[in-house]
C-alpha positions in Angstrom: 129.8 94.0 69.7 126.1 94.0 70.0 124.6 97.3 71.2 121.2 97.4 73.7 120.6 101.5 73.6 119.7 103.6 75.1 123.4 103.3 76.3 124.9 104.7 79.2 125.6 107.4 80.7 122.5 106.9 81.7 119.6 110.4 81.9 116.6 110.1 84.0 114.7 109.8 80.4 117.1 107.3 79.0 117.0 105.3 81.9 113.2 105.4 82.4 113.2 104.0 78.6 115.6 101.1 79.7 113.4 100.4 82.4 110.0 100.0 80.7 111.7 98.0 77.7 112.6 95.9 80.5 109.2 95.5 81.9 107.9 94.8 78.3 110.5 92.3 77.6 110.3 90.5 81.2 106.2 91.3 80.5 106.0 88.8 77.4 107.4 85.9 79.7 109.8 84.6 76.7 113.3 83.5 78.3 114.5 83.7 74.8 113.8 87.5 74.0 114.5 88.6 78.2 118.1 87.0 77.9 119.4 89.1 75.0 119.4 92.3 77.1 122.6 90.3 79.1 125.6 90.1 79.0 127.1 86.7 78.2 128.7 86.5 81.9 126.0 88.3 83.5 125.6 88.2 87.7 122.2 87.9 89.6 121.4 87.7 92.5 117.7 86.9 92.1 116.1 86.0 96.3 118.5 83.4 97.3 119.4 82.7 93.8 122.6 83.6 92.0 122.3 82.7 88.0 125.5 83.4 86.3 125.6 84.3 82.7 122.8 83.8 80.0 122.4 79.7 80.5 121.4 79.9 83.9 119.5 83.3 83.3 117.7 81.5 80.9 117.1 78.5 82.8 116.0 80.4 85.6 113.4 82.1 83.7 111.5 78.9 82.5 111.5 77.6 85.9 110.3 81.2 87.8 107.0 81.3 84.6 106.2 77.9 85.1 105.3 78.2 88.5 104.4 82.2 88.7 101.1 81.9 85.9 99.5 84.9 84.7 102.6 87.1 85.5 101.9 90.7 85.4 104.6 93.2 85.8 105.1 97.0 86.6 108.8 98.6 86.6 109.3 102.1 88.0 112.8 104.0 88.3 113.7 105.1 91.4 117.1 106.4 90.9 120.1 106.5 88.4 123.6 107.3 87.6 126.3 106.9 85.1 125.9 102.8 84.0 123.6 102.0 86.9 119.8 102.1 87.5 117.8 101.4 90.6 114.1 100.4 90.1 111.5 99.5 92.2 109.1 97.1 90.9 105.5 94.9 91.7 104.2 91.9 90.3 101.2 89.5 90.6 100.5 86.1 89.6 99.1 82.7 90.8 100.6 79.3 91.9 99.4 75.8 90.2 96.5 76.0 93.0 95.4 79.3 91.7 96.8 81.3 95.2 97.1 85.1 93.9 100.4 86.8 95.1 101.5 90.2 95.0 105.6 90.0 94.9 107.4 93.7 95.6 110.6 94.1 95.2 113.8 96.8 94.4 116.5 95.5 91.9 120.3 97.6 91.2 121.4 97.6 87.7 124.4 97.9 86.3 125.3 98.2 82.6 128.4 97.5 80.1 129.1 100.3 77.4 126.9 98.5 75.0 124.2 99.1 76.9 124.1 95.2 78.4 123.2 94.3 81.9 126.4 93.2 83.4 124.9 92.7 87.0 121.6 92.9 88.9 120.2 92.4 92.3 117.2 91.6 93.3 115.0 92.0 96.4 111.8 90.5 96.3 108.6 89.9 99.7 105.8 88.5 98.3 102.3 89.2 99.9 98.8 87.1 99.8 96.2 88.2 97.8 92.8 87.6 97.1 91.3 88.0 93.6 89.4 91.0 94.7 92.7 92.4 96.0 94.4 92.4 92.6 95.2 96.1 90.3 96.8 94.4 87.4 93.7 93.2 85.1 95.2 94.2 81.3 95.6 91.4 78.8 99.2 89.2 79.4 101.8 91.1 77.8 103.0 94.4 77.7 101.6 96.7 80.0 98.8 99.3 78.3 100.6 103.4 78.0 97.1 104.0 79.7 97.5 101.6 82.6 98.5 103.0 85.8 102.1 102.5 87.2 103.1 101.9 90.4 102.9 105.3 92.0 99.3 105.8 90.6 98.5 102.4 92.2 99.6 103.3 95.4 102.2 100.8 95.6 
């Protein structure tokens, strides 16, 4: 069986690592490379959404980066224990008519042995911005180690 460390039990530093692979992976916007961290029968609950297993996960992907451009991403843990990790999280990105959003959001993780998320729930608001208003300016990608994280920000 295919292994995703760090594997739980989960520590506050392995589950801080888990999170900011996840914010790199979901960072590079590749439905391809964000899948693999699932398990084949994964549940979401994603807004008013419910993907079940990697298909619709991947599926759902293309369609949320096709209209969310310019998608910048910043994962912070808020709690863990065991197989399962809370995280808060904040993202920005423009509609087709170039409309900045902020979208905030908490999501409950839970994790198979192998270290695979079996389930995840999302809760996402999403807030007008202007371009002046926006705090996530690096490169598209993976966030910079220097860049500030949510907490810094304010957020």
């Amino acid at each position: 069986m295919e292994t995703k460390p760090p594997l739980p039990p989960f520590t506050l530093e392995t589950a801080a690592q888990k999170v900011r692979m996840a914010e790199d992976a979901w960072n590079s916007r590749d439905p391809d490379r964000v899948v693999q961290v699932y398990t084949e029968n994964t549940q979401w609950r994603n807004r008013a959404e419910f993907p079940v297993g990697r298909a619709e996960v991947h599926a759902f992907l293309q369609r949320k980066w096709a209209t969310e451009h310019e998608y910048r991403l910043i994962k912070e843990l808020w709690a863990t224990t065991g197989n399962r990790i809370a995280v808060r999280f904040a993202y920005e990105w423009h509609d087709a008519a170039g409309q900045w959003f902020r979208s905030y959001g908490n999501e409950n993780w839970e994790f198979n042995e192998f270290g695979l998320m079996q389930r995840r729930f999302a809760s996402i608001n999403d807030l007008l911005i202007t371009d002046e208003d926006r705090l996530f300016h690096w490169e598209l990608g993976r966030r910079p180690d220097n860049h500030a994280g949510l907490t810094e920000l304010g957020l």
